[in-house]
N, C-alpha and C positions, 0 to 999 in steps of 0.2 A: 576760504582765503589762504590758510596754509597749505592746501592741496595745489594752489595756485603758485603760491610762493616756492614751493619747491619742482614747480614742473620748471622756473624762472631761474632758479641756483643751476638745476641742470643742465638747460641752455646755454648758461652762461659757461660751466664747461666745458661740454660740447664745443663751444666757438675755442673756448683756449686751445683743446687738446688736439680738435681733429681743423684746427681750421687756420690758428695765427702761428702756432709753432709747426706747419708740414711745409716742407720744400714740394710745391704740386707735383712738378717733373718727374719726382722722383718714384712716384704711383701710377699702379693701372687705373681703369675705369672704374672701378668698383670704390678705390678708396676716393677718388678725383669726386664720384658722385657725394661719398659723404664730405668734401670737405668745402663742395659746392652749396651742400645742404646747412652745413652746419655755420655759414657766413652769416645765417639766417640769428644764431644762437644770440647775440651780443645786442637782440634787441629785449631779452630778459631783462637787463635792466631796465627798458621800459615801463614794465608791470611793474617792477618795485618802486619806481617814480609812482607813476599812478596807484599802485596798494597803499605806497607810504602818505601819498596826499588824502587820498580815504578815509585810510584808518584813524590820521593825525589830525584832521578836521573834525571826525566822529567826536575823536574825544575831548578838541577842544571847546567843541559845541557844547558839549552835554556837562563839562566843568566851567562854560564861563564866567557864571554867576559866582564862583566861588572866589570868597577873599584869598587865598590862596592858589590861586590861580597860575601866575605867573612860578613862583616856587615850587609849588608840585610838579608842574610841566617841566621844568629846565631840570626837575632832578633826575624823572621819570626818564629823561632822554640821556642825559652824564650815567647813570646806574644802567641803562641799557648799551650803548654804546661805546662809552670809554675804554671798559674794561678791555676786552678783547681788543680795539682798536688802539690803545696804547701797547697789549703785548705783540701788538703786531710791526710799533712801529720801530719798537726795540728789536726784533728780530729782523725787520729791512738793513734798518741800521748796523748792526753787528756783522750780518753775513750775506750783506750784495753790495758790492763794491758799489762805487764813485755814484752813492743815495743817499750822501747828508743832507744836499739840498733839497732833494725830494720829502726828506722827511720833516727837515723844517717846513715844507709848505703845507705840507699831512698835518704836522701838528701844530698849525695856526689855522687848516682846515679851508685854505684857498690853494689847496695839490690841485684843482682844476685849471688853475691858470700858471701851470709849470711853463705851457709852452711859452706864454707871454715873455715868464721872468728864463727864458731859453734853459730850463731843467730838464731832462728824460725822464719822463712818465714809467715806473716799475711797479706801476702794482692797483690796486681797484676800489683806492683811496678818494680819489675824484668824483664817484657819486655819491659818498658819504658828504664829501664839502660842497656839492650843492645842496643837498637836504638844508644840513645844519643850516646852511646861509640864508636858504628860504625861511628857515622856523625862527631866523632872528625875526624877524618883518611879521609872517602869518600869524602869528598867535595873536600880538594886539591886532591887526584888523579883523578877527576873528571876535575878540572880546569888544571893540567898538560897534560891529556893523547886526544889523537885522540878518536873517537868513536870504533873506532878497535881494538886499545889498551885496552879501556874502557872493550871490549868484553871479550878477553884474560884474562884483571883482574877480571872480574864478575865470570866467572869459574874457573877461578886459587882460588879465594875467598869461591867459594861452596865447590869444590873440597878439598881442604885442608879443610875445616870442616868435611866432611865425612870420608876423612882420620883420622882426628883426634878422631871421634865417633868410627871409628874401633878400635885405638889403646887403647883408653880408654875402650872397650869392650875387649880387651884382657885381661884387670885385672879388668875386673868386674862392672867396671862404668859405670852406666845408667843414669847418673841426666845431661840434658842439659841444664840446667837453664845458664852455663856458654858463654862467646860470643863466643869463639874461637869453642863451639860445638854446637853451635843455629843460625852462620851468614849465613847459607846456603838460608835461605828464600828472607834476603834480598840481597843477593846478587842474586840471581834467578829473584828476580823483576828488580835488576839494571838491568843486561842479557836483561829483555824484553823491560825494558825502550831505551836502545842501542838498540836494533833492533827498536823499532818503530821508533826512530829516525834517522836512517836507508831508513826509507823507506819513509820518509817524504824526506830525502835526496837525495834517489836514484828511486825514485818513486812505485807503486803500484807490479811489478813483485817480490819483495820483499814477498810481501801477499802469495804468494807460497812455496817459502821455507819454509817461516813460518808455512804452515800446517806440512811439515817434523819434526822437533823436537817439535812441539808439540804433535805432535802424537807420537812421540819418551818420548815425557817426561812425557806423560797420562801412556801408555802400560808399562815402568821402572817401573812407580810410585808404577800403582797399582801390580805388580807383588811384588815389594817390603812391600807395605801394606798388602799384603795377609800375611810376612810373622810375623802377629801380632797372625794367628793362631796356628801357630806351636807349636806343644809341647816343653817344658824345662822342665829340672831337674836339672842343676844347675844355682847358678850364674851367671858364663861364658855366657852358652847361652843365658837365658836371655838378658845378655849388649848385645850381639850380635843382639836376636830377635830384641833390643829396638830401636838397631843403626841401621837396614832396617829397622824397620817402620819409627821413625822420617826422613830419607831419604825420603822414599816413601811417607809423607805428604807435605814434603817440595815440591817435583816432581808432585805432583797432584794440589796441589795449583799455582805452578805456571802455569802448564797446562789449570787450569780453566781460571784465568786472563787472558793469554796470548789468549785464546781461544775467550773469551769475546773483546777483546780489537780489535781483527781483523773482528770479526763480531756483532762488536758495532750496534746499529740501528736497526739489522734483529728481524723479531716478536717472531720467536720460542725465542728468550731473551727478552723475556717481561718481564717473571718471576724477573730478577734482578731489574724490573725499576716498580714493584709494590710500592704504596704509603707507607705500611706496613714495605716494607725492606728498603726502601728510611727513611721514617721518623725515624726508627734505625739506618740507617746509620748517620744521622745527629745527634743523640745524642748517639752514639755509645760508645764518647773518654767517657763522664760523665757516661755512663748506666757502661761498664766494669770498671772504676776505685771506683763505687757507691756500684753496688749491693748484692759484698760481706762483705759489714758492715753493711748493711739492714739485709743482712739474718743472720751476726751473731747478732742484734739487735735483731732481733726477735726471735731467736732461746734462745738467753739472757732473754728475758722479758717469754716468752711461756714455754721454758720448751723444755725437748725432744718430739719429736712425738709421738702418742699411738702405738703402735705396729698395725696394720693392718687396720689405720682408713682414709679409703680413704676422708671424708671428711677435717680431719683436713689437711691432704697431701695438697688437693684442694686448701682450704683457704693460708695456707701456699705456696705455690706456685703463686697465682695470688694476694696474700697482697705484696708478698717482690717484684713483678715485677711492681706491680701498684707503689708502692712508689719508688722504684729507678726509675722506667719513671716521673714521677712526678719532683722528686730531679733532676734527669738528665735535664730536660725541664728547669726547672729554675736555675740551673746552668750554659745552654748553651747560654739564654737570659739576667740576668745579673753577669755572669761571662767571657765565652769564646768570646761571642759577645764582649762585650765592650773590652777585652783586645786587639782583632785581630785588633777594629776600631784606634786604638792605634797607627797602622801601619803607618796612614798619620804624625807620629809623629817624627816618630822616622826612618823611611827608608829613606836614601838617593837619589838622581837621579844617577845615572850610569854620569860620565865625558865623554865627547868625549878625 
C-alpha cells in the first residue's frame, strides 16, 4: 500500500509540473509527448480515494465493537491530518494573494465546492474535504450495518455517483470536484475492505471469487477509459466522455488495489515494495499537499519558462521535486510524527 501510495503522490506531480503549469506551444515533440503523458498523472488521486476507503473501512471494521469507537476514530483522523493541513493553510493564507476565501472553505472542509460559492481553487485541499465529508456519514453506517450490508451500501454508494455523473452530463457538467460525484472511489475501496474481511471470516475460497469482479472491474474500467479518446463536438458529449472516464479510473484503481491486496507478498509485485515508491509513500500526505506552492514559488521567483529550453525545464522540474521532498521529510519528522505519537494521549481503551 505505501508502494502504491507513493507511485500516486508521483503522478500527481507529474500532472502539476509537466502538464497544468506548460504553455504546450512552447515545446517540441519530445516534451509535448511528456506533457500528453503526464494529463494521465491527476488520476493519482484516485488511488487515494480508493486506498483511503480501504484502509478506513479496515479499520473501522475491526474497531466497531469498541465503546470507544467513535472517539478514537475522530482523533485518529484530527492527530493525522490537521496538523500539516492547518500549516498549510496558514502558509496559503500569508503568501498567495486574493486566498482568503479559499481558505475559509479549506478550513470548514467544503474547498470542494469553491466553484459553487464562485472561489478560485489554489491548492489540493478539495480531496481532503471530500474524505472528511464521507467519514462524517461512513463510520456509523459502518458501526450499524453487518458486513453484507456494508456490501450492499459500498455499491448502492458508487452506484448513485455514476448515476449522478450521468445526470450531470446531461446538462453539461464535467467538474467532479463535488462528493455526491467523486465518492465512487471510496466507496470502491470500502467494497474491497468488505470483502477482505470476508475472507478473513469465511476463509481463503473467498480469494476466488475475488479474481471474478476484479477481472470484471479491470475489463469495465478500461473499456470505459478508452472512452477518453473519442471524439466530441459539443458540450454534451464531452460531460458524457468525462463521466466514462472518471468511472473507468475509479474501476481501474480499484481493480489494481483489489488485485495487489489478494496477491500481497508474490514477487512479480515487487515493483510496489521498491524503496523509491515505499519512501514516497511515506511522505506522500506532505509531498501532495507541498509541491504545488514550491512550484508556484518558483515559477513566482523565476519567471516563466523560455520557450524550448530543455535545460531550464530540467532544472525546474528536479529543483521543485528536490524541495518538496526535502519540506516533505521534515514535515513528516517534526510535524506528522510527533502529532500521531499524540495518540497515547488522547485514545481511550475500549470498556468491556
Amino acid at each position: 500500500m505505501d508502494g502504491i501510495r507513493g507511485m500516486a503522490a508521483l503522478a500527481v506531480y507529474f500532472h502539476h509540473v509537466c502538464y497544468t503549469s506548460i504553455r504546450l506551444q512552447d515545446w517540441g515533440p519530445g516534451i509535448r509527448g511528456l506533457y500528453h503523458l503526464s494529463a494521465y498523472g491527476n488520476n493519482g488521486v484516485d488511488l487515494f480515494f480508493v486506498l483511503s476507503g480501504f484502509l478506513i473501512t479496515s479499520l473501522l471494521i475491526q474497531d466497531r465493537a469498541s465503546t470507544t469507537y467513535y472517539r478514537n476514530f475522530y482523533w485518529k483522523r484530527v492527530l493525522r491530518i490537521l496538523p500539516l493541513y492547518v500549516l498549510c493553510l496558514i502558509g496559503v493564507y500569508l503568501f498567495v494573494p486574493n486566498s482568503h476565501g479559499y481558505v475559509l472553505l479549506a478550513a470548514l472542509f467544503v474547498v470542494n465546492f469553491a466553484e459553487v460559492f464562485h472561489v478560485i481553487s489554489t491548492g489540493p485541499f478539495w480531496t481532503l474535504a471530500i474524505e472528511e465529508q464521507f467519514y462524517l456519514l461512513w463510520p456509523t453506517v459502518v458501526r450499524r450495518r453487518s458486513i453484507p450490508q456494508l456490501i450492499r451500501w459500498s455499491i448502492g454508494i458508487g452506484l448513485s455517483a455514476v448515476i449522478l455523473r450521468l445526470l450531470a452530463a446531461s446538462i453539461g457538467h464535467h467538474n467532479y470536484d463535488l462528493t455526491f460525484l467523486r465518492c465512487d472511489g471510496l466507496a470502491i475501496g470500502a467494497f474491497i475492505a468488505c470483502q477482505y474481511a470476508l475472507k478473513n471470516d469465511q476463509g481463503a475460497q473467498l480469494a476466488e471469487s475475488a479474481k471474478g469482479w476484479i477481472t470484471a472491474g479491470f475489463v469495465l474500467g478500461a473499456i470505459l477509459f478508452a472512452a477518453n479518446f473519442l471524439p466530441w463536438h459539443t458540450q454534451r458529449q464531452l460531460a458524457f466522455i468525462s463521466a466514462a472516464y472518471q468511472t473507468g479510473v475509479s474501476l481501474l484503481a480499484g481493480s489494481l488495489i483489489a488485485f495487489v491486496i489478494v496477491h500481497s507478498g508474490t514477487r512479480y509485485l515487487a515493483i510496489f515494495r521498491w524503496r523509491l515508491f515505499t519512501f514516497f509513500g511515506l511522505i506522500s500526505y506532505a509531498v501532495y499537499m507541498i509541491h504545488m506552492y514550491v512550484l508556484m514559488a518558483y515559477d513566482h521567483l523565476r519567471g516563466p519558462l523560455p520557450a524550448g529550453d530543455l535545460t531550464a525545464y530540467a532544472v525546474r522540474f528536479f529543483t521543485v521535486l528536490a524541495i518538496s521532498v526535502l519540506l516533505a521529510v521534515m514535515t513528516y519528522y517534526l510535524i506528522e510524527k510527533p502529532a500521531i505519537s499524540l495518540r497515547k494521549y488522547v485514545l481511550a481503551p475500549s470498556k468491556p
